[in-house]
C-alpha positions in Angstrom: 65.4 15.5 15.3 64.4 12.3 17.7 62.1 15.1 19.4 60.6 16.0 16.3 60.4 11.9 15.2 58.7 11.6 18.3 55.9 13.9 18.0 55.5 13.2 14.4 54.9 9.5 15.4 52.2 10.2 18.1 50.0 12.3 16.2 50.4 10.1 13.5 49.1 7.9 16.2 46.5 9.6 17.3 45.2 10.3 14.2 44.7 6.7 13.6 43.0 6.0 16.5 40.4 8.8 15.6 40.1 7.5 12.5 39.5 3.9 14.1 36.8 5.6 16.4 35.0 7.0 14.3 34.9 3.5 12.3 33.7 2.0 15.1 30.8 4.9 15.8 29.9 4.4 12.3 29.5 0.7 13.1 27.6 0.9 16.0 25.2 3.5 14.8 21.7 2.5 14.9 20.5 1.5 11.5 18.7 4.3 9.8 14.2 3.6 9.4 13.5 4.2 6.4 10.0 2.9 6.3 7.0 2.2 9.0 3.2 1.6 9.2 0.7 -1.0 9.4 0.9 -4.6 7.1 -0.8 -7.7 7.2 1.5 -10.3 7.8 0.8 -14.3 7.4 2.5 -16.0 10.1 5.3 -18.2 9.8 3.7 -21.1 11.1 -0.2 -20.6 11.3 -1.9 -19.9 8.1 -2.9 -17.0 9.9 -3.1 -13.1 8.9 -2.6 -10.8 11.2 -2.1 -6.7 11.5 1.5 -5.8 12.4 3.7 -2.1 12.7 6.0 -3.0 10.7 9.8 -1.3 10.7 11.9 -1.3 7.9 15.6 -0.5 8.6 18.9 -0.3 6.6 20.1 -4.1 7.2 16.7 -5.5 8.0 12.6 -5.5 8.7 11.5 -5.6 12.0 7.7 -6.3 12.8 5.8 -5.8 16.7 2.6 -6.9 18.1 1.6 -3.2 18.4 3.0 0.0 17.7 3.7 1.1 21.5 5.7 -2.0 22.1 9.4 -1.4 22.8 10.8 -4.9 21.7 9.9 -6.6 18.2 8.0 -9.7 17.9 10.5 -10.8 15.3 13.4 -9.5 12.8 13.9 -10.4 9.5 18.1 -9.7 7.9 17.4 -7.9 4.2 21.2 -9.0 3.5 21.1 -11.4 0.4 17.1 -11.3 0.3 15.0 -11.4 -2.6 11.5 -9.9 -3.1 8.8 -10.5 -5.4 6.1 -8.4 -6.2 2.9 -9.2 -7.0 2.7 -12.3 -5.4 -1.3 -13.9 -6.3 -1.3 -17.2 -4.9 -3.6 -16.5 -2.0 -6.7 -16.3 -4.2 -8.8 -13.0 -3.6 -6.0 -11.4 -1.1 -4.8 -8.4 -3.2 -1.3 -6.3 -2.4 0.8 -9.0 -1.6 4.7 -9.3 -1.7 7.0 -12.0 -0.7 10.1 -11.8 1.0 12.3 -14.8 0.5 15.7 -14.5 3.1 19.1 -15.9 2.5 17.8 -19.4 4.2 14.6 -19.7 1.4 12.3 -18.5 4.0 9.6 -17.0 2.9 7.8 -13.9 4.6 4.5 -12.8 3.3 3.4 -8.9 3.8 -0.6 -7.3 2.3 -0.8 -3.3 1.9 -3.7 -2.1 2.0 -4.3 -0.5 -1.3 -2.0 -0.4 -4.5 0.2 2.7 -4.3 1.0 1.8 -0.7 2.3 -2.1 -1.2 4.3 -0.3 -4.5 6.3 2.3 -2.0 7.2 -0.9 0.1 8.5 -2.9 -2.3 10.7 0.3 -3.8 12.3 0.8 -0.7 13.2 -3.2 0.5 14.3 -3.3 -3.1 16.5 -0.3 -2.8 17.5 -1.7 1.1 19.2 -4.8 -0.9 20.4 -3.3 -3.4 22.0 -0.8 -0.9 23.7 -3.9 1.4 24.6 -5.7 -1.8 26.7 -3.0 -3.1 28.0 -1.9 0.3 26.4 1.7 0.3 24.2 3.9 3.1 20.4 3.9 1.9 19.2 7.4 0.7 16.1 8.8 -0.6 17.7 10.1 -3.5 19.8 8.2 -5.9 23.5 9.7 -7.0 23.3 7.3 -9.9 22.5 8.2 -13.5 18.9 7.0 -14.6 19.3 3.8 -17.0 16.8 4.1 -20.0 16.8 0.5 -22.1 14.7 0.7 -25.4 12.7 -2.2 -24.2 11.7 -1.5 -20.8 8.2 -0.2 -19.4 7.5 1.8 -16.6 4.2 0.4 -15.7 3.7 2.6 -12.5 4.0 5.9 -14.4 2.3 4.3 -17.8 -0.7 3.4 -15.2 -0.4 7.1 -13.5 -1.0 8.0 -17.4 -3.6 6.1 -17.8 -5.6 7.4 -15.6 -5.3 10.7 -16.3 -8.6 12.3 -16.1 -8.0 14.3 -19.5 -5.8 12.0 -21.5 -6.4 8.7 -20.0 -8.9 5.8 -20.2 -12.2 6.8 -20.1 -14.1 5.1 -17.4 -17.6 4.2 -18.1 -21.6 2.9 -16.8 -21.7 -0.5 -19.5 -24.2 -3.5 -19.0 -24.1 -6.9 -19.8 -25.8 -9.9 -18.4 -28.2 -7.7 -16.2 -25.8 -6.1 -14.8 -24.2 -2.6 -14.5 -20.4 -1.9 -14.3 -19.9 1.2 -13.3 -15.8 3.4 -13.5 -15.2 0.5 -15.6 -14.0 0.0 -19.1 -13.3 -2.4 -22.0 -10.2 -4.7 -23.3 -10.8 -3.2 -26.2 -10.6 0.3 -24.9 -7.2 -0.1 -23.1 -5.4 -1.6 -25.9 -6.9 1.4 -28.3 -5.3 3.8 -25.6 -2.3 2.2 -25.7 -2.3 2.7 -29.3 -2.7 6.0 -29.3 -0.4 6.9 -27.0 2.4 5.2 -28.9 3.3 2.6 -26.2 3.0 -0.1 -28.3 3.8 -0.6 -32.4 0.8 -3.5 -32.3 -2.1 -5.1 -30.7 -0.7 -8.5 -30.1 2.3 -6.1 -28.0 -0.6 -4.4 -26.7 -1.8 -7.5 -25.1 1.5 -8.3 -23.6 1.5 -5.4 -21.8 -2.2 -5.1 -20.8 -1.2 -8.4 -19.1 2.0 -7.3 -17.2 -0.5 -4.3 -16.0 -3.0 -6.7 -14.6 -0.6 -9.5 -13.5 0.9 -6.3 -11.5 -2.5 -5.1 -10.1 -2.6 -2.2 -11.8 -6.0 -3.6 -13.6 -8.6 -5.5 -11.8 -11.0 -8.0 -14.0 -14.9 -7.2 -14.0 -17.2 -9.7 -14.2 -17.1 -13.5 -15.5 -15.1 -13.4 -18.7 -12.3 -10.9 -17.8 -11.7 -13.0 -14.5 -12.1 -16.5 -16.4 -9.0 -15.2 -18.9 -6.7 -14.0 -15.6 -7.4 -17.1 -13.5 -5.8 -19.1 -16.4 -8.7 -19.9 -18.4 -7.6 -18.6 -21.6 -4.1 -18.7 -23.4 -3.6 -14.9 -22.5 -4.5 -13.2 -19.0 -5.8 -10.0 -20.7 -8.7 -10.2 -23.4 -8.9 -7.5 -26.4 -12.3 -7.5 -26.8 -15.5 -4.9 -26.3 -17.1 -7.4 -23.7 -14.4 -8.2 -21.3 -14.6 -5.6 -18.4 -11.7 -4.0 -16.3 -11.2 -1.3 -13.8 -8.6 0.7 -12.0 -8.1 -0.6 -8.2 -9.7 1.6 -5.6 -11.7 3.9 -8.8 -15.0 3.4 -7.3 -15.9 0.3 -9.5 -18.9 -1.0 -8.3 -21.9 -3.6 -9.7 -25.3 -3.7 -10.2 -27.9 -6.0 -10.3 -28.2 -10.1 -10.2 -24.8 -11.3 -9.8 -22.7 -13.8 -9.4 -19.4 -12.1 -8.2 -18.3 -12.0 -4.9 -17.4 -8.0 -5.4 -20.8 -6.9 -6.6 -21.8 -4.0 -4.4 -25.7 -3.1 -4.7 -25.5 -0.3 -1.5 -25.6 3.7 -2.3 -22.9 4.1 0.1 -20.1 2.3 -2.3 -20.8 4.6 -5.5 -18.3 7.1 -4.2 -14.5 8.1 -5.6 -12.2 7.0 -2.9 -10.4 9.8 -1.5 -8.0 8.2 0.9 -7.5 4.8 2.9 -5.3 3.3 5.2 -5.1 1.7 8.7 -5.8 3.4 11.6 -6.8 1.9 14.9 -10.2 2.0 16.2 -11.8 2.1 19.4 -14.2 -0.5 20.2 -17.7 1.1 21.6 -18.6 -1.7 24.3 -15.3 -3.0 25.7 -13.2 0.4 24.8 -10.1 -1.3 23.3 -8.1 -0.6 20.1 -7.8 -2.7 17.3 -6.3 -2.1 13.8 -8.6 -1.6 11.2 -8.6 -0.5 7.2 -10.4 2.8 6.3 -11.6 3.7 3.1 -13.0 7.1 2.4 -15.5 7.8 -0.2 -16.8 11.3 -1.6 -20.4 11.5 -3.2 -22.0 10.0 -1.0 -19.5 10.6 2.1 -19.1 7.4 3.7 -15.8 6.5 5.6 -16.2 1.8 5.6 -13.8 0.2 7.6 -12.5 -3.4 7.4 -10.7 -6.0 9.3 -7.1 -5.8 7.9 -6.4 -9.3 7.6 -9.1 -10.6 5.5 -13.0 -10.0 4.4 -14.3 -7.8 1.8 -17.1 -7.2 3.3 -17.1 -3.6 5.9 -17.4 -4.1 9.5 -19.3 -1.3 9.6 -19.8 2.3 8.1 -19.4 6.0 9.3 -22.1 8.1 7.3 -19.9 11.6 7.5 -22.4 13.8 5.7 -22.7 16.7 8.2 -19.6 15.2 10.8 -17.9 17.5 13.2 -14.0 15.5 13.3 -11.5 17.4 15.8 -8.2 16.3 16.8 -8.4 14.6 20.8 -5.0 15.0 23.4 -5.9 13.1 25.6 -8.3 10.0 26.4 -8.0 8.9 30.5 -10.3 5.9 29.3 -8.2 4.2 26.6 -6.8 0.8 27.6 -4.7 0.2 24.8 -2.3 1.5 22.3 -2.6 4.7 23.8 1.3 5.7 24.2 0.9 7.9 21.1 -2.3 9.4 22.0 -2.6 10.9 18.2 -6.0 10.8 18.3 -8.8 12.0 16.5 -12.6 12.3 17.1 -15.6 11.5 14.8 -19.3 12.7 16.0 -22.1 11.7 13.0 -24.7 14.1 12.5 -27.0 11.6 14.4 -24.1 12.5 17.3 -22.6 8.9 17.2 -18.9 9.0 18.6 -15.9 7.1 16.9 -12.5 7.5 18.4 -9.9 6.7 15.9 -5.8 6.8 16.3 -3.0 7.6 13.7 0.4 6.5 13.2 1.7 10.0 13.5 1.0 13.8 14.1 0.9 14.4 9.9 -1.3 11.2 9.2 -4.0 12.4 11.3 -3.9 16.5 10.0 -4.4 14.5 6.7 -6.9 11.8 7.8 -8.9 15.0 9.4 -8.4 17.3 6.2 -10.2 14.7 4.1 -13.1 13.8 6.3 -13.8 17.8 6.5 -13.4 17.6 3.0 -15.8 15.0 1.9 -18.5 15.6 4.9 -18.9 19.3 3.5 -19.3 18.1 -0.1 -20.2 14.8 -0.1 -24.2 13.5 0.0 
């Protein structure tokens, strides 16, 4: 009986020191990424903006220099963080959300386009949440969807919205001289949501017109849509026939005299955008890489490209009607950010050579799947 004691007693043992190991692998894992890419980040203490690959983990947000560095430039805990999105108080910088840490530090962090600062902010979100509660972060939620009688999902009402056969119409209309074009009325959007039984009124139909363009889901067009938003009027969102809104990244663009800092006169801007994103781009002259925003537009096929951190106007444009774009191994003349080498090629019909770089293997089979696209279709 002491014999059998005995060897009940070790294994009862030794099963508690697997138990502990494995407790202490789980400890020591590395935290999972959930999230990477390219933001704009303000510094902490320059007012400076400046391109960053950014690495969201379970427990934290680390951000480097560069992509092909091996050690961060700085780490930021997610463990009793808060975040607020939008955040407007930087004037014409759009796709900004705030990160405030357990200290009241603030971090500051631009997407480049709408959809892209929105899948951000879901996942920090879900990141604190996940610490909070003491769970692993996972894509897909065990948990029971919550449905309260009063709440709004403005994401899918805007995905309804601009639904090409049920949504709001977007229109050519003129005032002042000018033509707005993929634009439409305050009058029109609150008629729509009407319609479509999201509201019971139109003074609850302003309301909500407001969250959506508080959120950035609607942009103002022209002088009194954009006096009413910057605070110059009791409500941020007008209900009438000459106040002018537009979809982000629809293809909104102006005509004629104006006084607007986003009035675009050229050909090249009349085009749907089809994708955008950063990407780095080799310099022609001194051959190095930098990180740059690219928008594509179809009809006329024009891929623009801005410096990330600031400046609505393009650095320059790629004319792709006619382009041959091929996927590149292997440059011996690249100087830097060229661990990856995920590198695509762009020759213009008047044989001009840009040498552009993706994040990953899939982001650059899509980036070249849409330039083909557009350059057989476009003008």
């Amino acid at each position: 009986m002491d014999r059998e004691r005995l060897c009940c007693q070790r294994n009862s043992t030794a099963s508690a020191d697997r138990s502990e190991s494995r407790i202490a692998q789980a400890m020591e894992r590395e935290p999972m990424r959930i999230r990477e890419g390219y933001l704009v980040k303000k510094g902490s203490m320059f007012n400076t903006w400046k391109p960053m690959w950014v690495v969201l983990l379970e427990d934290g947000i680390e951000f480097y220099k560069r992509k092909a560095d091996n050690s961060p430039k700085g780490m930021i805990p997610l463990k009793e963080s808060s975040i607020h999105s939008p955040y407007q108080d930087f004037g014409k910088r759009m796709f900004v959300f705030k990160l405030t840490v357990a200290k009241q530090q603030d971090h500051f962090f631009q997407a480049a386009y709408l959809e892209e600062r929105d899948a951000w902010v879901r996942d920090i979100k879900k990141a604190i949440h996940c610490i909070d509660g003491g769970q692993r972060f996972a894509r897909k939620s065990t948990r029971k969807s919550i449905r309260l009688s009063e709440t709004i999902n403005l994401s899918a009402l805007y995905l309804s919205m601009k639904d090409p056969e049920k949504g709001i119409k977007e229109l050519k209309l003129e005032k002042d001289k000018r033509v707005f074009n993929h634009c439409f009325t305050g009058t029109c959007v609150i008629d729509w949501l009407v319609s479509s039984s999201s509201i019971r009124n139109r003074k609850e139909g302003l309301l909500l017109a407001s969250s959506l363009l508080n959120e950035g889901y609607l942009q103002p067009a022209g002088d009194t849509s954009k006096a009413a938003a910057e605070g110059l009027s009791d409500i941020p969102f007008l209900d009438l026939s000459d106040a002018y809104y537009y979809f982000p990244d629809s293809g909104f663009f102006c005509e004629g005299y104006s006084s607007d800092d986003d009035a675009v006169q050229k050909e090249e801007f009349r085009g749907t955008i089809v994708k955008q994103g950063c990407l780095l781009k080799q310099g022609h002259r001194r051959k190095n890489w930098k990180v740059r925003k690219f928008v594509l537009r179809d009809d006329p096929a024009y891929l623009h490209y801005y410096d990330p951190a600031g400046g609505e106007e393009p650095l320059g444009a790629i004319h792709l009607r006619g382009c041959v774009v091929t996927a590149v191994e292997d440059m011996p003349d690249t100087k830097k950010y060229d661990a990856d080498n995920i590198l695509f090629e762009i020759i213009t019909a008047n044989e001009i050579h840009y040498y552009l770089q993706a994040a990953s293997s899939t982001e650059r089979t899509e980036w070249i799947k849409a330039i083909q696209s557009v350059s057989r279709t476009g003008k």
